[in-house]
N, CA, C and O atoms as a GROMACS GRO file, in nm:
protein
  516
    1UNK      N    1  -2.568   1.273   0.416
    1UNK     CA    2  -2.614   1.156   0.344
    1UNK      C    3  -2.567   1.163   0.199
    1UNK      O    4  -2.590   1.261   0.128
    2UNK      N    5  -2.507   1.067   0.164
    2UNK     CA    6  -2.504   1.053  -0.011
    2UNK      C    7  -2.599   1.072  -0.061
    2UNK      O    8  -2.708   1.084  -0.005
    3UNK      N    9  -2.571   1.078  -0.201
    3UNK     CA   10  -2.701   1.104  -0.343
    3UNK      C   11  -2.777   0.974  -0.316
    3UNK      O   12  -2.736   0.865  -0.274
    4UNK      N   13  -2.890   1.012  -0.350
    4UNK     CA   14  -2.937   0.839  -0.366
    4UNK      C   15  -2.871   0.774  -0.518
    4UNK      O   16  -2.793   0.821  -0.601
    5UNK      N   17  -2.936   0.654  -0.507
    5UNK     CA   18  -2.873   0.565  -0.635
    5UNK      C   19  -2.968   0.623  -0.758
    5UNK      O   20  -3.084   0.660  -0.737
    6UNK      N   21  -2.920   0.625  -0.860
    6UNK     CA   22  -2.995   0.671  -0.960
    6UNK      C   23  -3.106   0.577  -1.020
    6UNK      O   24  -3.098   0.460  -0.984
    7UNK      N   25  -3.178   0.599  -1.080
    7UNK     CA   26  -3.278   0.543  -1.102
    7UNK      C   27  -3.285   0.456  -1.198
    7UNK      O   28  -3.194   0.469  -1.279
    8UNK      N   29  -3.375   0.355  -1.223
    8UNK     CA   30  -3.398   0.252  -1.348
    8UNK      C   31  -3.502   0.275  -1.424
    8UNK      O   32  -3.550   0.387  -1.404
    9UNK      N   33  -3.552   0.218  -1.498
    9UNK     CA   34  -3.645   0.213  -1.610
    9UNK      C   35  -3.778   0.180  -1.504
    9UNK      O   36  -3.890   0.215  -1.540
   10UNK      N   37  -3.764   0.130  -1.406
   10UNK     CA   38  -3.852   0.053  -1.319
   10UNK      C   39  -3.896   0.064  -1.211
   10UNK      O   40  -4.006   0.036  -1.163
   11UNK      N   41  -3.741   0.142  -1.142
   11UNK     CA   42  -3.737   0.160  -0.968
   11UNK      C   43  -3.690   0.298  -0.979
   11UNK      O   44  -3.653   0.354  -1.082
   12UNK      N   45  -3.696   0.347  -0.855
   12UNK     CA   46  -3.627   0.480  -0.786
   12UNK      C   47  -3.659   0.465  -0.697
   12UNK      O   48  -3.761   0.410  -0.654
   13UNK      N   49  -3.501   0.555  -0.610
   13UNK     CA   50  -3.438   0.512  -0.485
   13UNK      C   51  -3.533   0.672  -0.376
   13UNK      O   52  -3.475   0.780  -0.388
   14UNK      N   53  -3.626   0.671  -0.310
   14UNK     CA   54  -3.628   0.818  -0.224
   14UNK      C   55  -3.610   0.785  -0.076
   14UNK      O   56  -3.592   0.672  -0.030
   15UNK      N   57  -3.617   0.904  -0.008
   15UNK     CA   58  -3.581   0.876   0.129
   15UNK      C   59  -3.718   0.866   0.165
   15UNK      O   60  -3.810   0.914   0.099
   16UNK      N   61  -3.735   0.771   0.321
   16UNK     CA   62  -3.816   0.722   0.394
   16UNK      C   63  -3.890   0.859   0.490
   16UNK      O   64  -3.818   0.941   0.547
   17UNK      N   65  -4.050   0.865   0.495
   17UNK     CA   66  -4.076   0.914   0.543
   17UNK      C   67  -4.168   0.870   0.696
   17UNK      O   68  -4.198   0.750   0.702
   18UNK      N   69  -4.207   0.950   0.805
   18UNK     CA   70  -4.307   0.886   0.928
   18UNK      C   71  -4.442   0.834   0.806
   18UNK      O   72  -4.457   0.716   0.776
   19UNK      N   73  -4.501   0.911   0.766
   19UNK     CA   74  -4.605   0.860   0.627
   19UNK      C   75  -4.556   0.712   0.544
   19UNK      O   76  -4.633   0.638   0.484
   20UNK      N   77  -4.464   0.700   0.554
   20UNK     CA   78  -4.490   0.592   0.524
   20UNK      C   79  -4.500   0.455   0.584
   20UNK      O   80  -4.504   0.352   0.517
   21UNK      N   81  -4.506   0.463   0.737
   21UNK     CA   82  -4.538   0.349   0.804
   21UNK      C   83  -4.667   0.249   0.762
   21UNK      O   84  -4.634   0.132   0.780
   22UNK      N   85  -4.774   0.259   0.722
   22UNK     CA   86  -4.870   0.199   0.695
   22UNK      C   87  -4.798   0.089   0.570
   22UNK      O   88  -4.803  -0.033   0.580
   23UNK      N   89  -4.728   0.168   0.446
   23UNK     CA   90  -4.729   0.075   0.358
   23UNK      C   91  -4.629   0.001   0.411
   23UNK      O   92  -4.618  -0.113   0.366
   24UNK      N   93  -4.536   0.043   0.511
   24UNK     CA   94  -4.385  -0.034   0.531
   24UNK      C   95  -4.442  -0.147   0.537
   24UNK      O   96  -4.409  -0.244   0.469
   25UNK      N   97  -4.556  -0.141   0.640
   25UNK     CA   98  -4.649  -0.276   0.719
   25UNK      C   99  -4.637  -0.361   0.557
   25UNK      O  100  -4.605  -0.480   0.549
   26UNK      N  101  -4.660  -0.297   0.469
   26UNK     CA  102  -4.683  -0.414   0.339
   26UNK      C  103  -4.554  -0.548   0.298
   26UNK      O  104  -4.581  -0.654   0.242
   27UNK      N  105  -4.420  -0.505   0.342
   27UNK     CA  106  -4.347  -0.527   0.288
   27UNK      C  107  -4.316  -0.634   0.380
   27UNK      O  108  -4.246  -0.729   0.346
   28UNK      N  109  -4.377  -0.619   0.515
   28UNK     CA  110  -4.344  -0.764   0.611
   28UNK      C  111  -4.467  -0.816   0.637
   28UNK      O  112  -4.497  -0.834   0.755
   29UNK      N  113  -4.551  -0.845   0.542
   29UNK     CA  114  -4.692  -0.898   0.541
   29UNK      C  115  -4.693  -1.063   0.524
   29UNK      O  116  -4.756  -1.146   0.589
   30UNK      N  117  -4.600  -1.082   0.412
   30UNK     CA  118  -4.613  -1.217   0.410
   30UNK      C  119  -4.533  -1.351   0.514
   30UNK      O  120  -4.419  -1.336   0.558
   31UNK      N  121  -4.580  -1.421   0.527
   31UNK     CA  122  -4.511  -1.523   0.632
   31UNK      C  123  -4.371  -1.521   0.630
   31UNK      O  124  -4.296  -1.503   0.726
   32UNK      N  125  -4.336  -1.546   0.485
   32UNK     CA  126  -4.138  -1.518   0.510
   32UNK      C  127  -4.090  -1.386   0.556
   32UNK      O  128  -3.992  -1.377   0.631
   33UNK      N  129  -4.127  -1.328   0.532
   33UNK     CA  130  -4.068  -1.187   0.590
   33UNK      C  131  -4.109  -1.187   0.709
   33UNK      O  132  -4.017  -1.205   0.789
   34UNK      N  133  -4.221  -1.172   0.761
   34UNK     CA  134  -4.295  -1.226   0.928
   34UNK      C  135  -4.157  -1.283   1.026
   34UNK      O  136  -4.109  -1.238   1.130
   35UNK      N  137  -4.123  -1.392   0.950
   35UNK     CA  138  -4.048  -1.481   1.014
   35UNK      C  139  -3.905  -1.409   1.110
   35UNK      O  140  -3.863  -1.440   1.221
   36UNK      N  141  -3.852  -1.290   0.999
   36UNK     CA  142  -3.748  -1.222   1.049
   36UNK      C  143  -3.772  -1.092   1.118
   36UNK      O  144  -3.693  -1.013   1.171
   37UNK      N  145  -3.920  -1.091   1.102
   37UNK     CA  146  -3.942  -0.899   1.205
   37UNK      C  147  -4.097  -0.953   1.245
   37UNK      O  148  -4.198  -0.886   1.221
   38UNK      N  149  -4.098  -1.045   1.290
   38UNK     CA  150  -4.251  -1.067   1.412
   38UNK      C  151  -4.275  -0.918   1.448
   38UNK      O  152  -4.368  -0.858   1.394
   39UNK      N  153  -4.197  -0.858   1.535
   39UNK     CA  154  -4.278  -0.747   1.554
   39UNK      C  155  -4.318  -0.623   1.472
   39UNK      O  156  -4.361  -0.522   1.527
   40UNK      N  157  -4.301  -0.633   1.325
   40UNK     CA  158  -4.398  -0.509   1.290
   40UNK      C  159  -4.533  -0.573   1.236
   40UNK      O  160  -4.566  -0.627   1.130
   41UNK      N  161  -4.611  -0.535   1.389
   41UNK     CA  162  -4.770  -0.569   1.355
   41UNK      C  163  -4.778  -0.466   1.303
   41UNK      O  164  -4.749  -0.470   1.183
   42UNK      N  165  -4.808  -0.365   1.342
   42UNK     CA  166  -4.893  -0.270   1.363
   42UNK      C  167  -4.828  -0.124   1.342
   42UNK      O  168  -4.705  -0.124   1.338
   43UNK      N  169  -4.899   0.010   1.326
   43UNK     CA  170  -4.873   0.121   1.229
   43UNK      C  171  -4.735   0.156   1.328
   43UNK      O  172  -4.623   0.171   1.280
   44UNK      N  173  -4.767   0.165   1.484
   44UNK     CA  174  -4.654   0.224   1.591
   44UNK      C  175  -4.527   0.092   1.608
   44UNK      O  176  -4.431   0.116   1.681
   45UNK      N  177  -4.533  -0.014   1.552
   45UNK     CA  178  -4.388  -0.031   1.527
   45UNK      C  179  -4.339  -0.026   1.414
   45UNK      O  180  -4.217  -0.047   1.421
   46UNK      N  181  -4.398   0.004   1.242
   46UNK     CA  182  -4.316   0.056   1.160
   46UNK      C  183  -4.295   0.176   1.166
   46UNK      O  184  -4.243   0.219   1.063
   47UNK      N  185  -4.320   0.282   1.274
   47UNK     CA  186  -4.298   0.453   1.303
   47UNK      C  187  -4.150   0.411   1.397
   47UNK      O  188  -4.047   0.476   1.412
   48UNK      N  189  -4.180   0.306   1.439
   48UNK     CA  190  -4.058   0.316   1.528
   48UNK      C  191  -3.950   0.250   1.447
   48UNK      O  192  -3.848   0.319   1.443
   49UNK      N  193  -3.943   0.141   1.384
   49UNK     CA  194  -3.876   0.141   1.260
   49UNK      C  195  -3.775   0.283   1.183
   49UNK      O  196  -3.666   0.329   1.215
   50UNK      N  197  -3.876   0.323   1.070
   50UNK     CA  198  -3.832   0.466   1.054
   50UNK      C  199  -3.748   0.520   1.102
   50UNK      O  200  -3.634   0.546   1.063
   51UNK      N  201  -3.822   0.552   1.231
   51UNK     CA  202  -3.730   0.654   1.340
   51UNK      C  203  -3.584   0.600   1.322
   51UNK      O  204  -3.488   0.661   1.275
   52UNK      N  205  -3.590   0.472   1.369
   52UNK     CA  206  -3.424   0.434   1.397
   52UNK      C  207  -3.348   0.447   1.249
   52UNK      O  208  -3.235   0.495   1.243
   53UNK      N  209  -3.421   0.399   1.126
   53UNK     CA  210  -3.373   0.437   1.010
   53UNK      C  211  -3.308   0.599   0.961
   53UNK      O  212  -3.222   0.634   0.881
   54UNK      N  213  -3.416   0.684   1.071
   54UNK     CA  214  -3.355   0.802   1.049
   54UNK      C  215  -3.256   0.865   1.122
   54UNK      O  216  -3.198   0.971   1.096
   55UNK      N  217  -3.240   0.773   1.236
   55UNK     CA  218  -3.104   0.805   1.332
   55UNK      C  219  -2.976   0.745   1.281
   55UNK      O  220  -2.863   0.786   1.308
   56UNK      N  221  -3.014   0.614   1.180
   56UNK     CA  222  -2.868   0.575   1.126
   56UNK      C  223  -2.851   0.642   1.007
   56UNK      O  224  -2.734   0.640   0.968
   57UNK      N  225  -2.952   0.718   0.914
   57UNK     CA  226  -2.842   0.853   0.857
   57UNK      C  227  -2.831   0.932   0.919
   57UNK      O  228  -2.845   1.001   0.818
   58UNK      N  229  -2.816   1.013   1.005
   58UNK     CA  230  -2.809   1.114   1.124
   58UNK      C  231  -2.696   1.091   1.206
   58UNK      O  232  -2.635   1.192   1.242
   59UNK      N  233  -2.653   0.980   1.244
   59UNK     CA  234  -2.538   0.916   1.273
   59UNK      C  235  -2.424   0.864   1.200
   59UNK      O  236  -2.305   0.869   1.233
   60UNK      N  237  -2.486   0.806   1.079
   60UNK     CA  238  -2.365   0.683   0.992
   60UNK      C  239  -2.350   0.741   0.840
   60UNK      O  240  -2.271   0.701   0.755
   61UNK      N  241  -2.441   0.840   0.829
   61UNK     CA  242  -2.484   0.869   0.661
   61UNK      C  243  -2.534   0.794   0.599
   61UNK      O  244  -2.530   0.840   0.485
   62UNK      N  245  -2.598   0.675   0.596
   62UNK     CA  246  -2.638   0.624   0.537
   62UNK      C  247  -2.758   0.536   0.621
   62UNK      O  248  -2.802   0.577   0.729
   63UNK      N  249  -2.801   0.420   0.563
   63UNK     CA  250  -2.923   0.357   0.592
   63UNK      C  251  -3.033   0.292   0.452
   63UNK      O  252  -2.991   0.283   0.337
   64UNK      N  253  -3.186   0.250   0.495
   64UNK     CA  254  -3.260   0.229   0.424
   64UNK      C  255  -3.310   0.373   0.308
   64UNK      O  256  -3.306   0.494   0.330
   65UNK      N  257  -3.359   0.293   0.175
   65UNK     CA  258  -3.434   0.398   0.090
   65UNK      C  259  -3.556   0.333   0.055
   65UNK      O  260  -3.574   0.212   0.040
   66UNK      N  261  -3.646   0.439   0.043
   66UNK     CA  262  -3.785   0.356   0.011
   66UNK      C  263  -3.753   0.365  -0.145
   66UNK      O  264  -3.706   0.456  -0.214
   67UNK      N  265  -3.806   0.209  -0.178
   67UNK     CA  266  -3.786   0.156  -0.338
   67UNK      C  267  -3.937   0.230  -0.394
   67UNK      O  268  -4.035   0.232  -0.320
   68UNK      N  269  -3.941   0.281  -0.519
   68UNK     CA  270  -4.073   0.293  -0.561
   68UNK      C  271  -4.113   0.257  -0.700
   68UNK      O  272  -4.017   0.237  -0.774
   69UNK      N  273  -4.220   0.244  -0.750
   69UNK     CA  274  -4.259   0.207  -0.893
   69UNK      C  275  -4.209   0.354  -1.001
   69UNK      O  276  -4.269   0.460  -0.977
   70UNK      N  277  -4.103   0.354  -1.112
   70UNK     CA  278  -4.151   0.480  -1.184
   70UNK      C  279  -4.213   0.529  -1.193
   70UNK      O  280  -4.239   0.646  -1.167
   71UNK      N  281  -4.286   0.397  -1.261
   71UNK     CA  282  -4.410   0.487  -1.307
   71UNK      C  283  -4.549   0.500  -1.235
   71UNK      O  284  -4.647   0.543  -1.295
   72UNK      N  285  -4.553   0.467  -1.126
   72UNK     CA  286  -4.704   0.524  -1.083
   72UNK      C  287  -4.629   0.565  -0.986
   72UNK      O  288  -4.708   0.648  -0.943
   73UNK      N  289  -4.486   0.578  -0.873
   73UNK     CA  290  -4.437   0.624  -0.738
   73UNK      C  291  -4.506   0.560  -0.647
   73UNK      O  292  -4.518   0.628  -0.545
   74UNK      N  293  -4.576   0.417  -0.638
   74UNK     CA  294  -4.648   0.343  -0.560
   74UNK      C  295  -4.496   0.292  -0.475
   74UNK      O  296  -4.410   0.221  -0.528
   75UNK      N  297  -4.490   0.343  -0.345
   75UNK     CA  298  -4.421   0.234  -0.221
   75UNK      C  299  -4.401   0.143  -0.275
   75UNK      O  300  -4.493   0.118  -0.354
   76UNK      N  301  -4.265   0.020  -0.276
   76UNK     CA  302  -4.299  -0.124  -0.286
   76UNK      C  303  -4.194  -0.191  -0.218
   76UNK      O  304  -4.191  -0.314  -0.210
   77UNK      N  305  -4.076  -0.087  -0.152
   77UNK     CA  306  -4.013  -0.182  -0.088
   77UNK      C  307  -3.928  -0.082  -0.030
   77UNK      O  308  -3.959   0.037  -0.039
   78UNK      N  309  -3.804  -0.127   0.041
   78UNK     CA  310  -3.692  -0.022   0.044
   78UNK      C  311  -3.538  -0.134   0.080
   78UNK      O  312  -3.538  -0.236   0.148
   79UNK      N  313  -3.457  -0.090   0.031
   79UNK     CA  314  -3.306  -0.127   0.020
   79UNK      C  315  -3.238  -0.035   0.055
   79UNK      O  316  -3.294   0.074   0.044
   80UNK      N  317  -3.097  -0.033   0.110
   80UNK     CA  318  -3.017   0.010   0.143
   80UNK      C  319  -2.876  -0.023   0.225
   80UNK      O  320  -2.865  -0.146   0.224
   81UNK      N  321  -2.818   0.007   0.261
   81UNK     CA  322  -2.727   0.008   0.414
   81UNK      C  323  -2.771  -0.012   0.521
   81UNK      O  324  -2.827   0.091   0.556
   82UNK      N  325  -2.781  -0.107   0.618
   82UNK     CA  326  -2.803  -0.116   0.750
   82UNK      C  327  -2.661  -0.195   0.860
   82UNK      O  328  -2.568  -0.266   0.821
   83UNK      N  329  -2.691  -0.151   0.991
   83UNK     CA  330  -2.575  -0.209   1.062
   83UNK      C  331  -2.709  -0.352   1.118
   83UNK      O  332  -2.830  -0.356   1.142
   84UNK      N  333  -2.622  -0.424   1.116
   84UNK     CA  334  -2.678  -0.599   1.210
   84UNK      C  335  -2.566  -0.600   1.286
   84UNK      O  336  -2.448  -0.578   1.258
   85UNK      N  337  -2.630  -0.634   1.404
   85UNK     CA  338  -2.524  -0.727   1.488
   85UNK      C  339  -2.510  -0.855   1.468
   85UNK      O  340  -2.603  -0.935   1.454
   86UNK      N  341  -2.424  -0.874   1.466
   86UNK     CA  342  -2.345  -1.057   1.455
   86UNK      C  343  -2.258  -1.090   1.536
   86UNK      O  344  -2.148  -1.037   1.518
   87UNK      N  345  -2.269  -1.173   1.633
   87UNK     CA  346  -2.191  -1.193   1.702
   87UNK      C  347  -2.128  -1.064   1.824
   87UNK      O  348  -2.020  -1.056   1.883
   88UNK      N  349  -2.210  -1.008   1.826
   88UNK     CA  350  -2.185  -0.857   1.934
   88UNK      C  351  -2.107  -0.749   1.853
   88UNK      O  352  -2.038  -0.659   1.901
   89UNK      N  353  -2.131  -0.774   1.725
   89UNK     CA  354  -2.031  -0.663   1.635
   89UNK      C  355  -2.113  -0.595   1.529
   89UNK      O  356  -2.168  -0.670   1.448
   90UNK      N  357  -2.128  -0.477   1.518
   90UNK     CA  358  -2.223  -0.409   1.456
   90UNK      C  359  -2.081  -0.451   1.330
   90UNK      O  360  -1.958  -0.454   1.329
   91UNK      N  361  -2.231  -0.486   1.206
   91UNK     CA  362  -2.159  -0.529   1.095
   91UNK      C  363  -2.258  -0.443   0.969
   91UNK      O  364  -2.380  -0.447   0.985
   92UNK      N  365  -2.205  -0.373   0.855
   92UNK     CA  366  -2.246  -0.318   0.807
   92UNK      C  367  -2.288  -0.414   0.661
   92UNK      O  368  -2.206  -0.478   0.595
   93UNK      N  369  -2.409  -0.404   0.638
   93UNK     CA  370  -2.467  -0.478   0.521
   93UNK      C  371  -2.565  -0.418   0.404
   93UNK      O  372  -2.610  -0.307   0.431
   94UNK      N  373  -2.603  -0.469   0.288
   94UNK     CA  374  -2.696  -0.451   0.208
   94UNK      C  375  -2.780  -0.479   0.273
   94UNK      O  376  -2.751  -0.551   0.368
   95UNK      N  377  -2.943  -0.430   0.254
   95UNK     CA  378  -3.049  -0.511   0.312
   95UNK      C  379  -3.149  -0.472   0.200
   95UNK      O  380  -3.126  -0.388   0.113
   96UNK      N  381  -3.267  -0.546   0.214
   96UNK     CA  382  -3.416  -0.508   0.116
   96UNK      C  383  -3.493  -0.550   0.207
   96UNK      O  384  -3.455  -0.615   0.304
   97UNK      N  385  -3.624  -0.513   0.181
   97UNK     CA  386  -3.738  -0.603   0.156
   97UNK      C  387  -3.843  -0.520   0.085
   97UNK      O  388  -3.861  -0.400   0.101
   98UNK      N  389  -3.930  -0.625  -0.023
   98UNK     CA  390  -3.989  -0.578  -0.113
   98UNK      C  391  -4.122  -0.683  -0.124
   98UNK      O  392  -4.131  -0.801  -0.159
   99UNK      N  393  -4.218  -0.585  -0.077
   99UNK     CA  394  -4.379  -0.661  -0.146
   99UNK      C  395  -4.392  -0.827  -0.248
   99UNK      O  396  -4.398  -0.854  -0.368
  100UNK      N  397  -4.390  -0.912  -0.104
  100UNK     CA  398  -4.413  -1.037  -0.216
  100UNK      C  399  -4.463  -1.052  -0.298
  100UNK      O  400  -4.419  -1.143  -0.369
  101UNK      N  401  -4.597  -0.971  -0.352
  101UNK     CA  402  -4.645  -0.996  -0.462
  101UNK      C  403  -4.575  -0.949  -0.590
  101UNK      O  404  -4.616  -0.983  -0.700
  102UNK      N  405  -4.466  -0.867  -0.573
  102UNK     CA  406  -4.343  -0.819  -0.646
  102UNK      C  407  -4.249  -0.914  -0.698
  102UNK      O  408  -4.186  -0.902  -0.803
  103UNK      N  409  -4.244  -1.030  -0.599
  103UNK     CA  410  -4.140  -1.138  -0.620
  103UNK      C  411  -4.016  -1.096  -0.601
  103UNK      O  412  -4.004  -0.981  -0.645
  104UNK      N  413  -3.900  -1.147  -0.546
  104UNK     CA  414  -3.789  -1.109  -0.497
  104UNK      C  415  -3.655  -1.082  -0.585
  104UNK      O  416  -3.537  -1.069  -0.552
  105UNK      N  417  -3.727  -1.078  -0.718
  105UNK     CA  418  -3.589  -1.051  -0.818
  105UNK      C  419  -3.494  -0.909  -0.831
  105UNK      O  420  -3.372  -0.901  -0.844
  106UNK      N  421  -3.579  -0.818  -0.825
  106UNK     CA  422  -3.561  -0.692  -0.817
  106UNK      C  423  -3.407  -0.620  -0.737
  106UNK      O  424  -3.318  -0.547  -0.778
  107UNK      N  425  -3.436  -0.686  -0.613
  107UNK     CA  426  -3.354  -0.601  -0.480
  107UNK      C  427  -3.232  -0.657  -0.532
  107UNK      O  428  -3.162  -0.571  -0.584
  108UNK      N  429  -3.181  -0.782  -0.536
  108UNK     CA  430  -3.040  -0.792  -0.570
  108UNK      C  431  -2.972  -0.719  -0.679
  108UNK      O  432  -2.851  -0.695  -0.677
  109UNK      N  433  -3.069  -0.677  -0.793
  109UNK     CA  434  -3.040  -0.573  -0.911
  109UNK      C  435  -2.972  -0.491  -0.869
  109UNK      O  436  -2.864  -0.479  -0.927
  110UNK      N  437  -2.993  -0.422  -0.782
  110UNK     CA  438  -2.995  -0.268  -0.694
  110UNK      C  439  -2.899  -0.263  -0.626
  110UNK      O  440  -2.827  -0.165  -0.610
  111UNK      N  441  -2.885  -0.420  -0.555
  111UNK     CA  442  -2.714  -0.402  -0.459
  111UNK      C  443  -2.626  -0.302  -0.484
  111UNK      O  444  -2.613  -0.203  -0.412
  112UNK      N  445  -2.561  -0.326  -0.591
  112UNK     CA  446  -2.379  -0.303  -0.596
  112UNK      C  447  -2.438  -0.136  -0.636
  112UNK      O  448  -2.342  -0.063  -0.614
  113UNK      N  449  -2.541  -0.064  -0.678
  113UNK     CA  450  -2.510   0.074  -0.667
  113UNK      C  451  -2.523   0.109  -0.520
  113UNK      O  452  -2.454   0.193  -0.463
  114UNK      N  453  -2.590   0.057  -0.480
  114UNK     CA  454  -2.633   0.116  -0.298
  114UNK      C  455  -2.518   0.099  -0.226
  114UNK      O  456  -2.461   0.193  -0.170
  115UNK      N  457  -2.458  -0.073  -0.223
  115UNK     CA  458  -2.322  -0.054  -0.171
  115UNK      C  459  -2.219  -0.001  -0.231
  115UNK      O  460  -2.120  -0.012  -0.159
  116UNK      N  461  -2.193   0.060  -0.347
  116UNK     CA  462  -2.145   0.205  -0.390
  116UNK      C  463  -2.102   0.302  -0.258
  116UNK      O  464  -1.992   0.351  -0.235
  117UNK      N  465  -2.220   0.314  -0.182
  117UNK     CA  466  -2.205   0.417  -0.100
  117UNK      C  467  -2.125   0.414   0.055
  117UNK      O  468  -2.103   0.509   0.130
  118UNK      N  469  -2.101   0.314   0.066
  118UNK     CA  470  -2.051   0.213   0.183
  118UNK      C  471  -1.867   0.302   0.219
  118UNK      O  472  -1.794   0.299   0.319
  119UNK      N  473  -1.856   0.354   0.118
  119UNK     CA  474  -1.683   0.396   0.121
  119UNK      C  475  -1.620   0.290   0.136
  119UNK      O  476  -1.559   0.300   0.242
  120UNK      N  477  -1.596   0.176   0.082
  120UNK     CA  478  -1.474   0.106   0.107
  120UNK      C  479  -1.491  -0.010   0.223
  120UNK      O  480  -1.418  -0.107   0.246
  121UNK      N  481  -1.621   0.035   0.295
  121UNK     CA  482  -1.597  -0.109   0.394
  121UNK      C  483  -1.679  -0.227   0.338
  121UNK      O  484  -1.756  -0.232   0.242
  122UNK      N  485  -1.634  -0.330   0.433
  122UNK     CA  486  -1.697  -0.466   0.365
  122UNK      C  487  -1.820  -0.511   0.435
  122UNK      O  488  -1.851  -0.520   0.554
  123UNK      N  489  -1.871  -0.533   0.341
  123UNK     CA  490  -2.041  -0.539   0.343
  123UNK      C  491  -2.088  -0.637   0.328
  123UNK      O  492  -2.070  -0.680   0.214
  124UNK      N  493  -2.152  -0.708   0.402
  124UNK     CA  494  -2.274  -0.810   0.365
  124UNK      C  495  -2.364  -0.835   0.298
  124UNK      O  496  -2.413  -0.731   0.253
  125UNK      N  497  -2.432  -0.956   0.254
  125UNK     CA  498  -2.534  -0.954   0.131
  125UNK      C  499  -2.654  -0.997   0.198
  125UNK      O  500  -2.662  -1.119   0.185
  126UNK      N  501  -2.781  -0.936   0.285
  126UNK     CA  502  -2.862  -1.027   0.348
  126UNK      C  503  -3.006  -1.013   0.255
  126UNK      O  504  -3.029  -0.932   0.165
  127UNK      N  505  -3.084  -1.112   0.304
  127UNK     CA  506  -3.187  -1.134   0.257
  127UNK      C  507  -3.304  -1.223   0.338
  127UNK      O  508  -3.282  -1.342   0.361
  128UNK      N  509  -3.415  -1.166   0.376
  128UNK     CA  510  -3.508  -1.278   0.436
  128UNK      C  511  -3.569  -1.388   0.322
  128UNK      O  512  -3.638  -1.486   0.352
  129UNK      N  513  -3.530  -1.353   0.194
  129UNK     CA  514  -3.577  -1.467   0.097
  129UNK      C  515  -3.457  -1.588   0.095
  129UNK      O  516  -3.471  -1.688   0.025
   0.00000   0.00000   0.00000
């Protein structure tokens, strides 16, 4: 796995742990986010989440990072590398999602160091906002 992205005045980038399934639940709480992952009700599908997050660095080197507050290290979101399929073609992209009550300005900040890590391929910009 690469370094993570270095940090801001605001955010820092750490890796995702099984512990943190409960707050993941936070980050697809509100109706727009709902809209694109219906299924994480509940604590055993953000564990299963994770998991696969931790098989695509284990596999690809890369993947999601949990976003956190500097200054208190409160969970609030996570960004990174993910593969989507499109069209039957695993396509490699930016992704976020971050605590609506956060408001969605943040994650696009963060892009271009995360896809930094991509080596050279071409990447997508997604967003459930």
């Amino acid at each position: 796995m690469d370094a993570l992205p270095p940090p801001t005045s605001r955010l820092r980038f750490r890796l995702l742990v099984p512990e943190d399934a409960r707050e993941t639940l936070r980050f697809f709480a509100d109706p727009d986010a709902r809209r694109f992952y219906p299924a994480l009700t509940d604590e055993a599908a953000a564990l299963d989440r994770l998991q696969r997050n931790g098989e695509l660095y284990a596999e690809h080197g890369f993947g999601l990072w949990g976003l956190e507050l500097a200054e208190s290290g409160e969970l609030v979101g996570d960004c990174g590398l993910t593969l989507q399929e499109v069209d039957g073609i695993a396509e490699l992209e930016v992704g976020w999602h971050v605590r609506a009550d956060l408001g969605a300005v943040w994650p696009p900040k963060r892009a271009v160091p995360v896809s930094s890590t991509a080596s050279g391929r071409p990447i997508g910009i997604a967003s459930s906002r």
